[in-house]
C-alpha positions as CSV (number, residue, x, y, z in Angstrom):
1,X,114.3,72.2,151.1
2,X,117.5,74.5,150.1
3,X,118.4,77.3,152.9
4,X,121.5,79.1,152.8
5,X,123.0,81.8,155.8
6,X,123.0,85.2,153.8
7,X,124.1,88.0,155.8
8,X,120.9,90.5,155.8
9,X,120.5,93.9,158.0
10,X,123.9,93.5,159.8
11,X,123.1,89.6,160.7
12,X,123.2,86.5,159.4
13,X,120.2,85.2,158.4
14,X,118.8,82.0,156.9
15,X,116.8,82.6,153.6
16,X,114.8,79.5,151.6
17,X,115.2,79.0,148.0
18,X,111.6,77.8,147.5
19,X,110.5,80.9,145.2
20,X,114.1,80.6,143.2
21,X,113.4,77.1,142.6
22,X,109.9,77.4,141.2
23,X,111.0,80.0,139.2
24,X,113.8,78.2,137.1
25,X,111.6,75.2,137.0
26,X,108.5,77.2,135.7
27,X,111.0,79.9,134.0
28,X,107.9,82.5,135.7
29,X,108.8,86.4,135.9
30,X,110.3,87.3,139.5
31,X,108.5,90.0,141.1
32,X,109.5,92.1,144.9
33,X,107.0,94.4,145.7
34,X,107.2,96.8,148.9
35,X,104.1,97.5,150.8
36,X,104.3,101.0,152.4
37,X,101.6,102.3,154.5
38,X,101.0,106.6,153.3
39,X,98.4,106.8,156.4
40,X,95.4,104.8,157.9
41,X,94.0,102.8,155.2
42,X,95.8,103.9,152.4
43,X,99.3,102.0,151.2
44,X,101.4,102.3,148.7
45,X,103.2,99.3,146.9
46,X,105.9,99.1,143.9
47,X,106.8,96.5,142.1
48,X,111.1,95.4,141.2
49,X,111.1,93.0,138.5
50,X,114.1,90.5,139.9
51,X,113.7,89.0,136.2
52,X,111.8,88.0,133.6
53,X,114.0,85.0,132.3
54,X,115.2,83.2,135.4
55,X,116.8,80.8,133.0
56,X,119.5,83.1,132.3
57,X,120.3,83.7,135.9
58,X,122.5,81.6,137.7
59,X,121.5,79.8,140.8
60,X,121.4,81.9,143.9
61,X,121.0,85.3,141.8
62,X,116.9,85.7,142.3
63,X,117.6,85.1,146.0
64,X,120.2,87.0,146.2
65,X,118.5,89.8,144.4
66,X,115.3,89.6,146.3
67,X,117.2,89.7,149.6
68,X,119.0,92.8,148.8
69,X,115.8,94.8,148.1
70,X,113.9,92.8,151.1
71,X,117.3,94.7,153.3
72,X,116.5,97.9,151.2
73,X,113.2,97.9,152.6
74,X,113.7,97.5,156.2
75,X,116.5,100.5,156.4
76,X,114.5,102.6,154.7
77,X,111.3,101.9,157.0
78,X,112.0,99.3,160.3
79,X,109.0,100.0,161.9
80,X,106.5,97.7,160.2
81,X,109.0,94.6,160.5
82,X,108.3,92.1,163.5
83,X,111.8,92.8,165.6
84,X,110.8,90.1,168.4
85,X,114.1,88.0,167.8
């Protein structure tokens, strides 16, 4: 398994590279969606296509990518996000 320390949200964190690798391997579409809740019941979710050709992407790019908008996400809304470490 490939990790590597990316600094995310003002810490360094360890990220995998699982979804990266099956992507370049399978040459699949890379997709981050954010979940948002609009009130009880009823969410909200968009889709950022990371890419649609992985193979023209170097290696570390889609992780890279998907860790920036993951960071997006939790400044723009921190509540929903387990802050128990």
């Amino acid at each position: 398994m490939q990790v590597k320390e990316q600094r995310c949200c003002i810490q360094v964190a360890v990220v995998l590279f699982g979804a990266e690798m099956m992507a370049h391997q399978l040459n699949y579409a890379v997709v981050f969606y954010a979940l948002r809740k609009i009130k009880r019941g009823k969410y909200e979710m968009e889709l950022f296509l990371i890419t649609d050709n992985p193979s023209e992407r170097s290696w570390g790019e889609i992780t890279e990518a998907h860790t920036h908008l993951l960071e997006q996400e939790i400044n723009n809304e921190p509540t929903p996000w387990l802050w128990s470490h």
